[in-house]
ROSETI-705118 format. One record per residue (C-alpha): x negated, y, z negated. Coordinates in steps of 0.001 Angstrom, whole numbers, plus 500000, padded with zeros to 6 digits. Layout:
    east   north      up
       X       Y       Z
...
END
This chain:
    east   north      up
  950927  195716  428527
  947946  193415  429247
  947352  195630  432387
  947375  198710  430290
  945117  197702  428045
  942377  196086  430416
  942900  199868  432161
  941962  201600  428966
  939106  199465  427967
  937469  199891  431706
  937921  204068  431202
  936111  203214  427904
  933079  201346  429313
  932803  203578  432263
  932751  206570  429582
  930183  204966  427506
  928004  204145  430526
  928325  207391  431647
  927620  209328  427974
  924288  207529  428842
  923321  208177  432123
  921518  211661  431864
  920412  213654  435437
  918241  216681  435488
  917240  218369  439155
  915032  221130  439409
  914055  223300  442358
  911274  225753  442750
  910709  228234  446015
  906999  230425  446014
  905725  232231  448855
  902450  234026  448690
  900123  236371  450974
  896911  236263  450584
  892755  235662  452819
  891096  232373  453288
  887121  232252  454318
  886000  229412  456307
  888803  227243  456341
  887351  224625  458514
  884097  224712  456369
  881493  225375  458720
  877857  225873  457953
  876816  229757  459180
  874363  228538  461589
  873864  225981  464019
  871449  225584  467293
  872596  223699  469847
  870771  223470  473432
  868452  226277  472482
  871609  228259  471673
  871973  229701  468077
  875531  230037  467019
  876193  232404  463909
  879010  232749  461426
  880777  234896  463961
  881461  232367  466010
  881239  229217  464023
  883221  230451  460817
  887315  230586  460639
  888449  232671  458523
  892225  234476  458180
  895352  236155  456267
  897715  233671  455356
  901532  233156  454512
  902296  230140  452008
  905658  229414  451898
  906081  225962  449315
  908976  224364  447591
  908895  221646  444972
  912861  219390  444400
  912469  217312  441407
  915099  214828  440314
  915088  212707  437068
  917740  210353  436544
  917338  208773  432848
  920118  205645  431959
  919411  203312  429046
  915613  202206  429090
  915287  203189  432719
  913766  206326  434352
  914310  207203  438010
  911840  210388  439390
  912136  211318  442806
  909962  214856  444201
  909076  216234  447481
  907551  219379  448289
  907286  220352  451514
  904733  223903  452451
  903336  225463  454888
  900327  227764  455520
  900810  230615  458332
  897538  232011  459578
  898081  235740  461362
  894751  235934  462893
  894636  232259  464212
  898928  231096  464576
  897149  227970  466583
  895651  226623  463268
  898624  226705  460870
  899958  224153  459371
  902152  221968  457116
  902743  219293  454964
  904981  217627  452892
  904649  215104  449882
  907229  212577  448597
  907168  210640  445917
  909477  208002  444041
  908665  206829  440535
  910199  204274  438367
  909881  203598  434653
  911555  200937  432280
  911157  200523  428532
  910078  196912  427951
  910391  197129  424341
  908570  199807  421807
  905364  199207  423184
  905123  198526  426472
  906950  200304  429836
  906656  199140  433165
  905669  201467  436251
  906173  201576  439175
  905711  204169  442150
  906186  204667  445829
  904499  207934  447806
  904389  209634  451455
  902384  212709  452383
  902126  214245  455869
  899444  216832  456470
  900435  217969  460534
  897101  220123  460893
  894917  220062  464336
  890719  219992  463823
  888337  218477  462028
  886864  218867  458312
  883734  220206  458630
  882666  219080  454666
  880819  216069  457347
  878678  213616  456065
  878805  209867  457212
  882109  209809  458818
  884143  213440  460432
  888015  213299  459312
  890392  214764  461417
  892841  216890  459438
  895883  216006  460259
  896671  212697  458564
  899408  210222  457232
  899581  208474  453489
  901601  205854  452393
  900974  204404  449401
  902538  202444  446583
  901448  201396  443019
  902981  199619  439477
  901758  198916  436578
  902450  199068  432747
  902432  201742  430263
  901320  200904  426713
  900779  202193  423253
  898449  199483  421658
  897941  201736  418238
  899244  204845  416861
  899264  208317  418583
  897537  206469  421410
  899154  206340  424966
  897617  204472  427796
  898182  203101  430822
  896829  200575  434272
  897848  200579  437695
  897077  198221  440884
  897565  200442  444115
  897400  200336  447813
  896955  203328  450411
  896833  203298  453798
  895949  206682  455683
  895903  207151  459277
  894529  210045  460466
  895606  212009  463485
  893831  211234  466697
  891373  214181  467358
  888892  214763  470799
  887617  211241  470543
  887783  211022  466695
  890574  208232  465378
  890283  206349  462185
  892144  204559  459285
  891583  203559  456446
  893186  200691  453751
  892545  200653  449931
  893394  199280  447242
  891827  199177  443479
  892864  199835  439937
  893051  202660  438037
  893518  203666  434131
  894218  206248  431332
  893719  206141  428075
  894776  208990  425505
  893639  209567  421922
  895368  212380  420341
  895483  213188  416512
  896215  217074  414387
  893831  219341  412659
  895580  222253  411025
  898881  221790  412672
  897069  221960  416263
  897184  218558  418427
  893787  217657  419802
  893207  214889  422235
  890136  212342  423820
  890435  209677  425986
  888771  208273  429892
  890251  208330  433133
  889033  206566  436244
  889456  203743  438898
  887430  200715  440780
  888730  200675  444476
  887719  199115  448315
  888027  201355  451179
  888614  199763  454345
  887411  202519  457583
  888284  201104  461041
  887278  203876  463381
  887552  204038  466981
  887548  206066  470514
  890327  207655  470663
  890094  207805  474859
  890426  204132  475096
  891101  203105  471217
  888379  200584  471686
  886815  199754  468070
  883126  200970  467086
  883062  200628  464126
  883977  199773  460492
  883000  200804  456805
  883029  198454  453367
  883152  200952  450746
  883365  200564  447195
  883954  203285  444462
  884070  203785  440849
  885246  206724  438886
  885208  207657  435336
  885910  210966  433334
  885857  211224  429441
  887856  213738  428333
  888247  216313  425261
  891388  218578  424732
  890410  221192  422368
  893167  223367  421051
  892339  227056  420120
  895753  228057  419090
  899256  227314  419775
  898912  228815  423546
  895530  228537  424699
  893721  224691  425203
  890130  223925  426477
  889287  220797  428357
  886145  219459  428870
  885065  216820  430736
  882584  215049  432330
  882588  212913  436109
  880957  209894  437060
  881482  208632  440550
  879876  206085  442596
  880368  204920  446396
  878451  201668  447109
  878140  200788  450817
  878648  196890  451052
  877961  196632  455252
  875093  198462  455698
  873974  199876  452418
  872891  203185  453690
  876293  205324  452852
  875982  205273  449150
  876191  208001  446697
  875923  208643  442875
  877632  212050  441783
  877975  213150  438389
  878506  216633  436641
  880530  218646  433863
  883860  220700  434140
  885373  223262  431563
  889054  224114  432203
  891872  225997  430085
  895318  226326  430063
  897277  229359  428271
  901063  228566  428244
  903919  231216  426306
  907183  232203  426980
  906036  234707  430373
  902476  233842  431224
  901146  230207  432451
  897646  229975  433881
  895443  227272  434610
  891922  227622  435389
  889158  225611  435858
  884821  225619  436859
  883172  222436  437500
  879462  222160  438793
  878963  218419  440335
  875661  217326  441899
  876101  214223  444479
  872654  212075  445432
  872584  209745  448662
  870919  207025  447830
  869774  206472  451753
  869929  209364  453702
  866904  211351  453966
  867063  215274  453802
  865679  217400  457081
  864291  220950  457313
  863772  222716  460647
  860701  220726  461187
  861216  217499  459940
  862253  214899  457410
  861382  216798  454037
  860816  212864  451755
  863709  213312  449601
  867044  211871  450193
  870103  214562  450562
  871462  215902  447569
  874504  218258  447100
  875609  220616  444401
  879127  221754  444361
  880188  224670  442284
  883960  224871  442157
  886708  227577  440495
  889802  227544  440681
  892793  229718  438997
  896544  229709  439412
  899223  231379  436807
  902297  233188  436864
  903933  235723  434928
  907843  235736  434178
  909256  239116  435380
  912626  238413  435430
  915146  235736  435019
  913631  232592  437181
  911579  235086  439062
  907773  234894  438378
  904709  236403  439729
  902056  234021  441129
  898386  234547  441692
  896414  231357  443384
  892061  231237  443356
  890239  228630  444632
  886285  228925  445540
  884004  226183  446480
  880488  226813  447239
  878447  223742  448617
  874737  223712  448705
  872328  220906  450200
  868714  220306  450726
  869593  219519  454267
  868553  222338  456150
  868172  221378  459531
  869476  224394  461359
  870967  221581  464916
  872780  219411  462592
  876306  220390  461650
  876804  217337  458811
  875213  217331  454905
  874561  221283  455656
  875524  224047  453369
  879072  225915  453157
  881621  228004  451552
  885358  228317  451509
  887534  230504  449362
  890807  231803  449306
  893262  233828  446943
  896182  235345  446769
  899225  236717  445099
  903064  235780  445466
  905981  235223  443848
  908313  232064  442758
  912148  231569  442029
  913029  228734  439412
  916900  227235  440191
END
């Protein structure tokens, strides 16, 4: 009888813990067609040796096949949340198979109610971009790539006052990118980072305010990649901030505006530093068939160092940028978890550094778009 009854109170507990225990998995599969221009973000002329190369031959540009999923897992017991995601892609060029390529991003996340207040964080992430060449976007230092990320992070999540939600992370990456001719580097950083949310109703709509950013140290060591003999380091600090203002216009369509702050201080050499600063607009419309998201931001960036050069000389003002960027991406429900997909994405840089036989702080474009669709399981 004693047996029995220790039996039926285990089924009990067991049932109670599992009433509890809550697991929901998600799993999306897109695949879309569509051109990119200048994918390796090349200026459209360059003079080497007394040669002048033109965009014919210095500009990459292709069709494309994207073919992405996205598994999500969230596994809620008690005052516990357990988030695991990875979405591996890949992007096919037809005119140029040699520079496809892929990647794939993992992430773990962990959450725990502390008490009504106060949740800790925590958070564990991998991403793997296999991709041969290097980014021409050059400035101080040329990236390969092809790279490896491994990061981690925790922190707390707090709500200090009413409708407010905020939160503060420590976090460590280390990236090492892919060996390329005789470009190798890593880098190590580390930093803090924050979000704070305001939100509050006017007329039954929920607006929002609040700041993003981060302080963080970036570690470069870079070396040959023949003899992977170090040449050289970097010491570079950066802060970020972005105040933010949701602005509903109805129960489907919400502006965002913002505006960015970001600062790279060179602490070796002091020549490396930047300020950049600049506004973005972006809306979302969201209804039972339609999501898009779009966004335009226009972002000027000033060296504080680096001089600017026309074709005949130093021009006595230091380099300055101006990035216009667009992007768009929605879908439209046209059947049951089957959805048509558009994608946009436009960046047009533009520099006072015009010296026709440099190839880094010079001018470019690259823009893609194209149309798909996506299954929901």
């Amino acid at each position: 009888m004693k047996t029995i009854k220790t039996l039926i109170l285990a089924i009990l507990i067991s049932g109670t813990t599992f009433s509890q225990t809550e697991t929901k998995q998600s799993l999306e599969i897109n695949t879309l067609s569509g051109y990119e221009f200048n994918y390796f973000k090349s200026p459209d002329q360059v003079l080497q040796n007394g040669i002048l190369f033109n965009q014919d031959s210095l500009i990459s540009s292709s069709s494309y096949q994207d073919i992405n999923a996205d598994y999500d897992v969230n596994h809620h017991w008690k005052e516990n949340r357990l988030r695991f995601s990875i979405t591996p892609g890949a992007r096919i060029f037809y005119e140029n198979p040699d520079d496809s390529y892929w990647t794939v991003n993992a992430t773990v996340k962990y959450d725990r109610e502390l008490n009504k207040k106060v949740d800790f964080l925590a958070g564990i992430l991998f991403k793997r971009v296999a991709r041969e060449g290097l980014d021409g976007a050059q400035d101080v230092l040329i990236n390969p790539l092809g790279y490896t990320n491994i990061g981690v992070n925790t922190g707390i999540g707090f709500r200090p006052w009413k409708k407010n939600k905020s939160t503060i992370e420590a976090f460590y990456n280390n990236r090492n990118f892919d060996a390329f001719g005789i470009r190798d580097l890593q880098f190590d950083e580390y930093g803090v980072r924050f979000k704070t949310t305001q939100r509050f109703k006017v007329n039954k709509l929920k607006h929002a305010y609040g700041l993003t950013g981060y302080i963080k140290k970036r570690l470069y060591d870079t070396f040959n990649a023949s003899d992977v003999v170090p040449d050289g380091e970097r010491d570079w600090d950066y802060i970020r901030l972005t105040p933010f203002y949701e602005l509903p216009v109805n129960k489907n369509l919400k502006l965002t505006s913002s505006f960015l702050y970001y600062v790279r201080i060179d602490n070796l050499e002091d020549r490396s530093g930047f300020n950049q600063y600049g506004p973005k607009i972006a809306f979302t419309f969201d209804d039972d068939q339609t999501k898009i998201r779009s966004s335009f931001s226009y972002v000027m960036r000033d060296y504080t160092f680096f001089e600017a050069r026309d074709n005949n000389g130093l021009i006595g003002e230091n380099i300055q940028y101006n990035y216009a960027d667009f992007s768009l991406k929605a879908t439209r429900k046209i059947r049951k978890s089957m959805y048509l997909t558009a994608d946009i994405y436009s960046r047009i840089r533009t520099t006072n550094f015009t010296d026709i036989e440099a190839r880094s702080f010079r001018s470019y474009r690259n823009q893609y778009a194209g149309v798909g669709l996506m299954w929901d399981f």
